[in-house]
C-alpha positions in Angstrom: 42.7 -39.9 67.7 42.6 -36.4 66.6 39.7 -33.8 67.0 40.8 -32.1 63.9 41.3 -35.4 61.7 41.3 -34.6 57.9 40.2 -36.2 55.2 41.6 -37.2 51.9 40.9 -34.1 50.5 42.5 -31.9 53.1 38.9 -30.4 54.8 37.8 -31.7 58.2 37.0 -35.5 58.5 33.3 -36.3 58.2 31.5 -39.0 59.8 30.9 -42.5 58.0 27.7 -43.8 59.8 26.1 -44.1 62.8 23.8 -46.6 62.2 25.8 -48.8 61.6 27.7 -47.2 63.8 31.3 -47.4 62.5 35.1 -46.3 63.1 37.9 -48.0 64.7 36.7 -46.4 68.1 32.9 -46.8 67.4 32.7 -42.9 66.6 31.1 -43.0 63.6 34.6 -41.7 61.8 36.8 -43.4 60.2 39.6 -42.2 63.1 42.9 -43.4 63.3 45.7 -43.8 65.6 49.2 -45.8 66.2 47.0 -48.0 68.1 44.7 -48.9 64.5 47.1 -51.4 63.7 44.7 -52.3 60.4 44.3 -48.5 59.4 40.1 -48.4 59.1 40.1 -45.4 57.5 38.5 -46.1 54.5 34.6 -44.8 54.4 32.8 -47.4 51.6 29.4 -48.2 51.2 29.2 -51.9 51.1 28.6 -53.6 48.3 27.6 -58.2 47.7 30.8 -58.0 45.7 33.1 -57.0 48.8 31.2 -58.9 51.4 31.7 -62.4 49.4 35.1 -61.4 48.2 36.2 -59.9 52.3 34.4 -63.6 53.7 36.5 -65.3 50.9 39.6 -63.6 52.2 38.8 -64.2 55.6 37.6 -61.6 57.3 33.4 -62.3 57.4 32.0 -58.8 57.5 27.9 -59.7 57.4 27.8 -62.0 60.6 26.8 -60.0 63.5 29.5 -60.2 66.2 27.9 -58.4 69.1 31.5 -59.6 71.7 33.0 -56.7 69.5 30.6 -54.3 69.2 29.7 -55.0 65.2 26.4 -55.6 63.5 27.3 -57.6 60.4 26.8 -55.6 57.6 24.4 -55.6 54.7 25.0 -54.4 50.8 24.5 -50.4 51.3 25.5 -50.0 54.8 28.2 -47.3 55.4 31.3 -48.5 57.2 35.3 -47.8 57.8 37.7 -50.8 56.5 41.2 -51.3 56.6 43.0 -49.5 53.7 45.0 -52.7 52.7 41.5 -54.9 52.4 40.2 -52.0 50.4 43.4 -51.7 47.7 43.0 -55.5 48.0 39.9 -55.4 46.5 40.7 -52.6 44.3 43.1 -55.0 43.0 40.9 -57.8 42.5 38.0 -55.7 40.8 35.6 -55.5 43.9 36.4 -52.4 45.8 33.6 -50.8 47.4 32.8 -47.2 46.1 34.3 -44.5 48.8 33.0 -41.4 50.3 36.5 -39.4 50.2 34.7 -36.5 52.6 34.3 -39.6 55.2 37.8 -41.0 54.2 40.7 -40.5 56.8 43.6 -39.0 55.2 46.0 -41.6 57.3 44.4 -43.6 54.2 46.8 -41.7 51.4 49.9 -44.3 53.1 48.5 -46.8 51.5 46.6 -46.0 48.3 46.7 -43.4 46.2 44.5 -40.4 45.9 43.9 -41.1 42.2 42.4 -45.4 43.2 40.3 -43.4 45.9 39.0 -41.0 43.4 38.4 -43.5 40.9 36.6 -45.3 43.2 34.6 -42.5 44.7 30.5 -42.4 45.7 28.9 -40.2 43.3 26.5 -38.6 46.1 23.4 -39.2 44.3 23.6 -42.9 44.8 
């Protein structure tokens, strides 16, 4: 985990949320590391779409699972995911819209800047 971190667009990495409080290392960041084997470093605000379409893939993302720390997550909430499950969802018309400021650029490995962009939060929402 780095103090500096940047984000996708090259300023210093901004927190994702604290309540729910997110990030691979429970931070609030979307941090990353060799030890982040899935890459969360992917700041979305949740959406129905990707909690159905996560569950359907296998990975249930709205039942609380206090052993590990998560809350279960409603449509709106703020929160890190893995940058596969996110171009996943890209793929498959569901992706969750992205706050690049909050985005980790360890991200940029596995999608583009352009999908992220695409995809990005338009801060009055």
């Amino acid at each position: 985990m780095s103090i500096d971190a940047k984000n996708v667009l090259g300023e210093t990495l901004r927190p994702c949320s604290i309540d729910p409080l997110t990030g691979f290392y429970r931070d609030g960041c979307c941090n990353s590391s060799e030890q982040d084997f899935g890459s969360h470093t992917i700041c979305v605000r949740v959406t129905e779409a990707f909690l159905l379409y996560s569950s359907k893939e296998g990975n249930d993302l709205s039942t609380p699972r206090p052993e590990f720390e998560f809350p279960g997550l409603n449509p709106g909430d703020q929160w890190c995911v893995c940058a596969g499950r996110w171009k996943e969802a890209a793929e498959a018309g569901v992706a969750p819209p992205v706050v690049l400021a909050a985005t980790h650029e360890k991200a940029l490995e596995v999608v583009s800047i352009a999908d992220l962009e695409y995809h990005a939060l338009i801060e009055s929402e």
